[in-house]
Residue, then its C-alpha position, 0 to 999 in steps of 0.5 A: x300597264x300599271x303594277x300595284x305590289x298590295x295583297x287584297x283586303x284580308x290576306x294578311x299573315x299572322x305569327x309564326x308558328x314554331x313546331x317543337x317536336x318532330x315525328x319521331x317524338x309523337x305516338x305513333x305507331x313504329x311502322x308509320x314512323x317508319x314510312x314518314x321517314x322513307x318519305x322524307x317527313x320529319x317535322x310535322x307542319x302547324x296544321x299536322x301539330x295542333x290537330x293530331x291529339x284531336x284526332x288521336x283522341x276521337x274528338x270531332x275536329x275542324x281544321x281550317x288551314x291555308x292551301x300548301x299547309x299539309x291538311x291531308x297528312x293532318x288527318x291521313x297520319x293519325x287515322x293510319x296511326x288508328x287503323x294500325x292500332x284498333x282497325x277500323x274504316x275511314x271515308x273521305x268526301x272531296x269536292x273534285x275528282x283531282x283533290x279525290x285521286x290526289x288524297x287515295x295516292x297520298x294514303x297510298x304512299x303512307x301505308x306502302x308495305x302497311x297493308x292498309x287499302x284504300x279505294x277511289x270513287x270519282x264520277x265519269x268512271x266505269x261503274x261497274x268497276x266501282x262494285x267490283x272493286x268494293x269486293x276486296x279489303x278497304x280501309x279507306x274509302x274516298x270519293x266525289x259525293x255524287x258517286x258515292x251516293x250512287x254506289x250506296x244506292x245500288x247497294x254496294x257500299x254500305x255507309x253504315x260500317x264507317x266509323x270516321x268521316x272526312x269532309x275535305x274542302x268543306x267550304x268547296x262542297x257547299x260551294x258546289x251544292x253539295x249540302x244535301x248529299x252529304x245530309x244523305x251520306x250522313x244519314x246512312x253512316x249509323x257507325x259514324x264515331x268521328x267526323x272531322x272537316x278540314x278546308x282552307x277558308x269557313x264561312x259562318x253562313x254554313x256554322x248551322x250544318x256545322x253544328x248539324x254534323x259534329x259533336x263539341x268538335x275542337x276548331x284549330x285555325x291557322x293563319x285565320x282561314x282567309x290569309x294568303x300564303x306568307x310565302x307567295x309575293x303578290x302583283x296586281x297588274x292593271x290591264x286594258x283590252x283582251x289583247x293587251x292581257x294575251x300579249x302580258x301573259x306572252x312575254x312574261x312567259x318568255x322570261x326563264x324564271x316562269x318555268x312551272x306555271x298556272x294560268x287561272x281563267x273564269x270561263x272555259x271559253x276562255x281557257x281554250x282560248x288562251x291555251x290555243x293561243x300559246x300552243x300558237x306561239x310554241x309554248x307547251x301548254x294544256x288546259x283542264x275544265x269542267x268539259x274535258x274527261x276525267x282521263x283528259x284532265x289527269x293526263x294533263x295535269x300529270x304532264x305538268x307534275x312531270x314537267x313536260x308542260x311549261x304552262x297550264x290553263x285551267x278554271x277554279x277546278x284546279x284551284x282546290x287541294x291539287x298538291x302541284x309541287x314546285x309551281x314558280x307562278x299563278x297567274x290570275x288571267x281573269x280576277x276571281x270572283x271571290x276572295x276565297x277563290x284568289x287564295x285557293x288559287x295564289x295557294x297552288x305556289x309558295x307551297x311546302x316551305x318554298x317561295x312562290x309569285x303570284x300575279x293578278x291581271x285587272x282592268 
């Protein structure tokens, strides 16, 4: 087994940026400077800082800003802030059901005791369900593209009484495929005053739908959209056959210091391999892919929040925007394809300020 400390090409760090004013200090309105505080927030993050004029002002913006940097308060804080202020509706569009349930708890713990609304679409939920639920008060709709699409189709969302629009993890929905039903989405907002894309990395093969979507939008980067977190130290180690790899993975969790850990693989087969595996020899351990349910995943996923779970296996569903606090490690079992999905993936630790390791098996 053979160890290399170096961060791949392209994830270098960039300086620091100092925020020089707290949320107290910025225009907000009284009773969302009060929910911040009752949240604990006190200085907003760079991402927060350099995009909350933009989006105060109505400018269209794109904001490209490493996993852990705060991108969902960057634009949830000013647009309560506006909701507060002039009314209006907001959507949100995320590539995966955890990101579109993870963005609907954290407006609701912003607007606790605001009376503003929000409401969750994901595929795999009772559709009937969904109608109903469009019966009551939303300011803020967010959903997975596809049932998005299929409550607007059926009549029971109109698109055309939104006035801003959210794509979170833009690069992640072209990724997906996505593209054309965004195209839709947007052809059927006739209201749409705002659109703001945020995501960690940004590709220039995708500036003509860019160009297609905003108006002279204001781009803010931090740490260049393709850097690794600066809090998270980086291993590569050299492996050779699949067994060798198994029994790494094994005693590097017999060690104390890997509490709260992500084990990423490429294929679900391998998933549930390595997760029986460890179950095998009495780790606590789950799994989360594309062939377990919805209700599956978010159980699994919450016992790993609780900490019931010492470790999680999952595939690159779990790499984008899941807001796991306090993972020690990331484990790449299997190396990602691409550069974007190592940073997406070493993002889910180091986050929040705090340090974090994350290790790389290769052949």
């Amino acid at each position: 087994m053979k160890e290399l400390s170096q961060a791949p090409q392209g994830t270098g760090v960039t300086e620091h940026y100092e925020v020089l004013r707290t949320f107290e200090e910025m225009g907000l309105n009284p009773a969302l400077k009060a929910a911040l505080r009752s949240k604990g927030y006190q200085n907003p993050t760079e991402i927060q800082d350099k995009s909350f004029e933009t989006v105060i002002n109505g400018r269209d913006l794109i904001g490209v800003a490493n996993t852990g940097t705060g991108k969902t308060a960057a634009y949830l804080i000013p647009v309560i802030d506006q909701m507060l202020k002039t009314g209006g509706q907001g959507l949100v569009v995320a590539p995966t059901r955890e990101l579109a349930e993870q963005i609907d708890q954290e407006f609701r713990s912003l607007t606790h005791k605001l009376r503003l609304f929000s409401v969750c679409f994901i595929g795999g939920s009772n559709i009937r369900r969904d109608i109903s639920r469009l019966s009551k008060k939303n300011d803020l709709v967010i959903g997975t593209p596809g049932r998005l699409l299929d409550l607007a189709q059926r009549g029971a969302l109109d698109l055309r009484s939104f006035s801003v629009l959210v794509l979170d993890e833009f690069d992640r929905l072209l990724d997906m495929g996505f593209s054309k039903d965004i195209n839709k989405i947007i052809g059927l907002m006739h209201g749409r005053k705002q659109t703001l894309l945020f995501s960690a990395t940004l590709d220039k093969a995708q500036k003509q739908l860019i160009d297609k979507l905003l108006t002279d939008p204001v781009t803010i980067h931090v740490d260049n959209g393709s850097s690794a977190a600066r809090s998270v130290e980086q291993k590569f180690i050299t492996l050779g056959k699949d067994q060798e790899r198994f029994d790494v993975l094994r005693c590097m969790l017999l060690n104390e210091e890997f509490e709260k850990v992500l084990v990423f693989a490429e294929t679900k087969r391998t998933v549930r391999q390595v997760c029986l595996e460890l179950k095998k020899d009495g780790v606590r351990a789950d799994e989360i892919h594309g062939n377990k349910t919805q209700n599956y995943r978010q159980q699994a996923l919450n016992r790993f929040k609780k900490g019931k779970l010492q470790v999680l296996v999952a595939t690159d569903v779990a790499a984008r925007g899941l807001d796991i606090t306090n993972v020690t490690h990331v484990i790449n079992y299997q190396i990602p394809q691409t550069i974007d999905s190592y940073i997406h993936r070493i993002g889910r630790t180091g986050r929040a300020g705090k340090k974090g390791k994350a290790f790389t098996f290769v052949n």
